[in-house]
Steps between C-alpha positions, in 0.01 A plus 500: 500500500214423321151435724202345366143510631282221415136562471228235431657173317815603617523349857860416470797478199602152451755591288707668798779359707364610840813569729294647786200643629435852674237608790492839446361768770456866316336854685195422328416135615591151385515419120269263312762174612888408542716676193637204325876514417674354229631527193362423109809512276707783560289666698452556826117482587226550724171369510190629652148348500283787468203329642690357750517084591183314366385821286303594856600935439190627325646803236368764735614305841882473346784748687594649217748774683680197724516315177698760289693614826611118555617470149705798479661413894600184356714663219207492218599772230243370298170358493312261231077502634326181327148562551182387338281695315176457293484625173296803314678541188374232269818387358694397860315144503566299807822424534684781383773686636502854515777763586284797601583865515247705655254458799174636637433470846172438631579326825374674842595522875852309406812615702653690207805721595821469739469858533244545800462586806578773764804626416524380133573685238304468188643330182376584179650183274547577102232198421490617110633122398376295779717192421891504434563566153832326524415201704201471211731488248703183678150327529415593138910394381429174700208411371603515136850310549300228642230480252228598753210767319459795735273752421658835557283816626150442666313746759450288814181609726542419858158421667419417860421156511468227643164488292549484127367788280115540335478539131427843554827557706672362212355774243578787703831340528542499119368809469754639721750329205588169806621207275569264830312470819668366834492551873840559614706750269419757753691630664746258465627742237467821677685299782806416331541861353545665879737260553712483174430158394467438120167286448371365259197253406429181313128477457337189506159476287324220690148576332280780319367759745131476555262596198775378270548217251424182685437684821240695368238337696720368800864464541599086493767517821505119494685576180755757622770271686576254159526872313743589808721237583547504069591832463730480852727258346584760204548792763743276685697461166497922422608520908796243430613679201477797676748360727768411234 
């Protein structure tokens, strides 16, 4: 069963036949909402709102362990993240979507392991690739058989949030070879590894990160929401494909 977490622009999938919805209680607390049930082609799906109902869940606020733990309860053998991101490499303009490969992790003070606790042991998790390579390639097949560009390999840098980055933020960030900046690819990632989930991300570029192109001086967010309710549209066409 495929499980998709929708970040910001992605409140809900209108192109699913919801057959049910899901309070789910974990160990770790209550989720971001209800799991949505249903079904988009011939798949079975679920649907979680990252940020929860209204987009109220602030990227460091969201439950990331009851989220993952709530997927995978409810039968989830894989998960699709849509998230967000700003852009620093010059050539992902607003509205592109990227596949990305890599991440660097530069959140802080986030619940970040299952394994914790008196009587835990410790799990070291093989986080070499930190997204499937074979639920990739579906998104990346997908993507192409509907006609949808995807650009394939980008280093996502998670930051803390909820404050977007200064200009001089961003440079370390390319320095440190980021191509993508966003709030919530950690440790989302890390998450679904302890628990054997295959996860993988569509990023969303919704603007360029700050000190770049038109947000050299100040990022426009009036702007982001036409860029993301766009670009949404052609992830829900890669997500139906996937589905096929």
């Amino acid at each position: 069963m495929l499980a998709i977490i929708g970040g910001s622009g992605l409140s809900k999938l209108g192109n699913m036949q919801v057959t049910g919805r899901k309070v789910a209680r974990t160990p770790y607390g209550e989720p971001s909402g209800a799991l949505t049930l249903g079904r988009i082609g011939a798949c079975d799906v679920i649907f979680l709102a990252r940020h929860g109902h209204g987009h109220t869940i602030a990227p460091h606020e969201v439950n990331y362990r009851a989220n993952l733990w709530a997927l995978k309860d409810a039968g989830a053998l894989e998960v699709l993240s849509v998230a967000s991101v700003g852009a620093i490499r010059a050539a992902l303009a607003p509205g592109s979507l990227v596949l990305p490969h890599q991440i660097v992790d530069y959140t802080w003070g986030r619940p970040a392991t299952y394994f914790e606790g008196e009587g835990v042991p410790v799990n070291h998790i093989d986080f070499t690739e930190p997204y499937s390579r074979s639920l990739r390639a579906k998104i990346r097949e997908a993507a192409g058989a509907c006609g949808e560009r995807l650009v394939d390999g980008a280093v996502y840098a998670t930051t803390q949030g909820p404050r977007l980055e200064t200009a001089a933020e961003i440079d370390r960030l390319e320095r440190d070879g980021a191509d993508l900046v966003g709030m919530t690819g950690m440790p989302e990632a890390a998450l679904a590894r302890e628990i054997s989930l295959e996860y993988a991300a569509i990023a969303v570029v919704a603007n360029y990160a700050a000190g770049r192109a038109d947000s050299k001086q100040a990022i426009a967010l009036e702007s982001i929401a036409a860029v993301l309710e766009a670009a949404m549209d052609r992830v829900r066409r890669i997500i139906e494909e996937l589905c096929k």
